[in-house]
SERO-4910 file (N, C-alpha, C, O; in steps of 0.05 Angstrom, whole numbers):
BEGIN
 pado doro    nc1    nc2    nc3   cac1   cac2   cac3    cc1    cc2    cc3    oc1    oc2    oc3
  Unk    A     95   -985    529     90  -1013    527     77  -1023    552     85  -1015    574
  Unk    A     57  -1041    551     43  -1056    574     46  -1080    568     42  -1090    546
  Unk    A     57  -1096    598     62  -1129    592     33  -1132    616     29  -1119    637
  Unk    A     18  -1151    604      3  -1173    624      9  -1195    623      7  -1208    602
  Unk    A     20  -1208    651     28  -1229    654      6  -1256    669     -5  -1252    690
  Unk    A      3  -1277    657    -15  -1294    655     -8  -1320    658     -7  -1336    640
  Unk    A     -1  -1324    686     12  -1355    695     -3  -1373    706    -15  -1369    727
  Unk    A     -4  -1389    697    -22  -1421    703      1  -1441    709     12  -1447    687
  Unk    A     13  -1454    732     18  -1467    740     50  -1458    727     60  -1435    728
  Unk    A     65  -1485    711     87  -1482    694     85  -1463    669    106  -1460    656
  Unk    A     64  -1448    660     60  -1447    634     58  -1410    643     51  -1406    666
  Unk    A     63  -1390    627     69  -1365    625     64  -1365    594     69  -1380    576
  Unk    A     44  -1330    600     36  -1322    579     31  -1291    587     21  -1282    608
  Unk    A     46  -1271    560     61  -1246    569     39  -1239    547     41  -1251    526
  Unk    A     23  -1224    550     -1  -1207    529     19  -1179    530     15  -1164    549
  Unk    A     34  -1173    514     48  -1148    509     42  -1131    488     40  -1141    465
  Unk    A     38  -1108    491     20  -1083    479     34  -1061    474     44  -1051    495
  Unk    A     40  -1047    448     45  -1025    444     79  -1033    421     81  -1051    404
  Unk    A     99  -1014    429    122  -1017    414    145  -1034    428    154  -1026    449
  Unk    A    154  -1054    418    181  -1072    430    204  -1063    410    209  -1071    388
  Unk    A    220  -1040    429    247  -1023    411    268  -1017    434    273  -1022    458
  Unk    A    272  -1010    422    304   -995    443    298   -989    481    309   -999    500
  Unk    A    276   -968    480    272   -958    492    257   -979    515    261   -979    539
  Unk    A    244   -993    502    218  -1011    521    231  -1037    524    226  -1048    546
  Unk    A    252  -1054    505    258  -1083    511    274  -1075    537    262  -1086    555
  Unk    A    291  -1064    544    298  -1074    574    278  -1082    598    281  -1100    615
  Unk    A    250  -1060    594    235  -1071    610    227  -1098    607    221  -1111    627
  Unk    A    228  -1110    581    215  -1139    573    229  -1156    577    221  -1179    577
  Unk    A    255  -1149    582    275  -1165    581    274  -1170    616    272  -1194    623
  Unk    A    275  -1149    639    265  -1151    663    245  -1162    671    249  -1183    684
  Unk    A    226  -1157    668    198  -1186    673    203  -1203    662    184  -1218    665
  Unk    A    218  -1213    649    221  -1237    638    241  -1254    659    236  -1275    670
  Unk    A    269  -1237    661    282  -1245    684    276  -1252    710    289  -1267    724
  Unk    A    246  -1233    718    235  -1238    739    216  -1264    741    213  -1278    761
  Unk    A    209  -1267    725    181  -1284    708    189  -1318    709    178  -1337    721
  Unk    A    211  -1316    692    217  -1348    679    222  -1366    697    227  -1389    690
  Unk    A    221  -1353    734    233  -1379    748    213  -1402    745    189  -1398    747
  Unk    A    222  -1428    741    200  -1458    740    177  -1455    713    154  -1462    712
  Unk    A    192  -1442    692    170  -1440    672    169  -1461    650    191  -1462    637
  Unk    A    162  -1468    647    173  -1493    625    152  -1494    596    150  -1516    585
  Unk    A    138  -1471    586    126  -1466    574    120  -1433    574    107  -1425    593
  Unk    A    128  -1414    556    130  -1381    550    112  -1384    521    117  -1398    501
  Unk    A     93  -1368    525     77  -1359    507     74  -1325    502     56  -1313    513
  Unk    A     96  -1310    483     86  -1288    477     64  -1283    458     68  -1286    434
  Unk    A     37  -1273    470     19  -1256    456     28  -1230    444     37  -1212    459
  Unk    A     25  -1228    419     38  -1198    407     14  -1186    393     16  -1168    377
  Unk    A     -8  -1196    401    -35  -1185    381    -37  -1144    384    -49  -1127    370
  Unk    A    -20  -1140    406    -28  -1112    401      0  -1102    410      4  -1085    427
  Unk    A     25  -1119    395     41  -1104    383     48  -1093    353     46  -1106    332
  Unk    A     57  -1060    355     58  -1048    339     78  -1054    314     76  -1056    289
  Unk    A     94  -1055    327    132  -1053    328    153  -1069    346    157  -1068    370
  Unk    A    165  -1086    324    191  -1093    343    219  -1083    328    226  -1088    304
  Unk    A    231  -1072    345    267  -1067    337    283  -1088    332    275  -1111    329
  Unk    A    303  -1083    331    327  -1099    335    337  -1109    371    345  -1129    383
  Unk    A    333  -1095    374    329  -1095    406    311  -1119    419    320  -1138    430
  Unk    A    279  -1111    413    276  -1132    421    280  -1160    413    279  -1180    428
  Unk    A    286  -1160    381    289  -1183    370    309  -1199    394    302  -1220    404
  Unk    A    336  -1186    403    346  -1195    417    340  -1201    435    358  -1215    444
  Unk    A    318  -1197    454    308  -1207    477    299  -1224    470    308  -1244    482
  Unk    A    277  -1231    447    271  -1250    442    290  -1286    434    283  -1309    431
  Unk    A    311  -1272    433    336  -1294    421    344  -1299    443    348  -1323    445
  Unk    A    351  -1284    468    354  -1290    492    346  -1308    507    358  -1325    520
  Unk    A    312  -1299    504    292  -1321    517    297  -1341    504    305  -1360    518
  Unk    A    295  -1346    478    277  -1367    458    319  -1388    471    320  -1411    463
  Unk    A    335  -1382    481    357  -1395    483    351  -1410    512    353  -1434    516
  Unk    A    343  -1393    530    338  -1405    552    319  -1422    555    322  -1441    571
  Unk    A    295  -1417    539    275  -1439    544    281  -1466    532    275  -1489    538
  Unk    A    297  -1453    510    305  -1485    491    314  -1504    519    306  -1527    516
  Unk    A    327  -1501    543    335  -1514    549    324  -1519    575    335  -1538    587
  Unk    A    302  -1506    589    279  -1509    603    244  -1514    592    224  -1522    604
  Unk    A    246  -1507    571    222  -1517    562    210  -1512    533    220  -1522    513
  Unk    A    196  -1502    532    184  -1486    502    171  -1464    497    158  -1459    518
  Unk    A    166  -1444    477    167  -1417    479    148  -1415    447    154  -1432    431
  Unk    A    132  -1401    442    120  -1390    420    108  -1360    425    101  -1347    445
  Unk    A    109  -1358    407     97  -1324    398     68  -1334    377     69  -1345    355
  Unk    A     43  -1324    392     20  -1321    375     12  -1296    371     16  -1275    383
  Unk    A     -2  -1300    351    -28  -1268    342     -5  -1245    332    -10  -1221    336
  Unk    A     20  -1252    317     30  -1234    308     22  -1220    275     20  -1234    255
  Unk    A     19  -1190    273     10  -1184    254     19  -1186    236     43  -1191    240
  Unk    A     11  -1185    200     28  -1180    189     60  -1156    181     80  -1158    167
  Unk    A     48  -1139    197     84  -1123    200     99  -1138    213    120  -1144    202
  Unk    A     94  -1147    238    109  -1164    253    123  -1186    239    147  -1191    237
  Unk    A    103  -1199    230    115  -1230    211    138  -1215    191    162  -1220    195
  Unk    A    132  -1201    173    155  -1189    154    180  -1178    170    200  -1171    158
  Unk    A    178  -1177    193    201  -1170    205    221  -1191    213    245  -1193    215
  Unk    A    195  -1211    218    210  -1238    227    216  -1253    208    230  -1273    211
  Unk    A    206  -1246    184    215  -1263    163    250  -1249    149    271  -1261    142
  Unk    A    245  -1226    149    268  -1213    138    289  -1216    150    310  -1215    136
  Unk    A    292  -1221    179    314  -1222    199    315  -1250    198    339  -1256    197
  Unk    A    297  -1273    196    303  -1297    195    298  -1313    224    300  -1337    230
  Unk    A    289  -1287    242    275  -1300    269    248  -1317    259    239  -1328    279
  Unk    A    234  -1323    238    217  -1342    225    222  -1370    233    205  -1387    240
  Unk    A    246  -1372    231    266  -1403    234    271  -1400    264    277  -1419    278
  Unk    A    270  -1385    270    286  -1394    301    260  -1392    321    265  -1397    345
  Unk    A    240  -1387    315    223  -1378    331    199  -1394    330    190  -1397    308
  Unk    A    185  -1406    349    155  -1420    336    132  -1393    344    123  -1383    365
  Unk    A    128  -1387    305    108  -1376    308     77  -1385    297     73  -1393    274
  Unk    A     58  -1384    316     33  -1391    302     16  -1370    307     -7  -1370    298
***
């Protein structure tokens, strides 16, 4: 997995590439911890993700909790495997995806 990280002032944007699973969300989960200080806007790019686990789903529930209460958070350019994943788990609803 490769994260590029892409910060403009308050606003963060994580271009992440490859598989988000077991093995790789701790790292995502770590730049993120490192990342989010004064962010008040998280934009994950997933255009050249493959795969997400259960795992990362949970990172993502993690973040998407913290920002609720520092700022706002979306996920763009997800594919259709991705979306069916998010629809089946019901991260669809919890998540702003465009």
């Amino acid at each position: 997995m490769k994260i590029e990280k892409i910060r403009n002032s308050s606003e963060l944007t994580l271009a992440v590439e490859g598989r988000i699973d077991a093995k790789t969300a701790p790292e995502l989960e770590s730049v993120l911890d490192e990342a989010l200080d004064g962010v008040t806007g998280l934009t994950f790019d997933l255009k050249q993700v493959t795969y997400i686990s259960s795992a990362g789903l949970r990172v993502f529930l993690k973040v998407q909790k913290q920002m609720n209460a520092h700022g706002k958070m979306k996920v763009i350019n997800a594919n259709e495997d991705l979306m069916e994943i998010f629809e089946v788990t019901g991260f669809n609803d919890i998540l702003n995806i465009e």
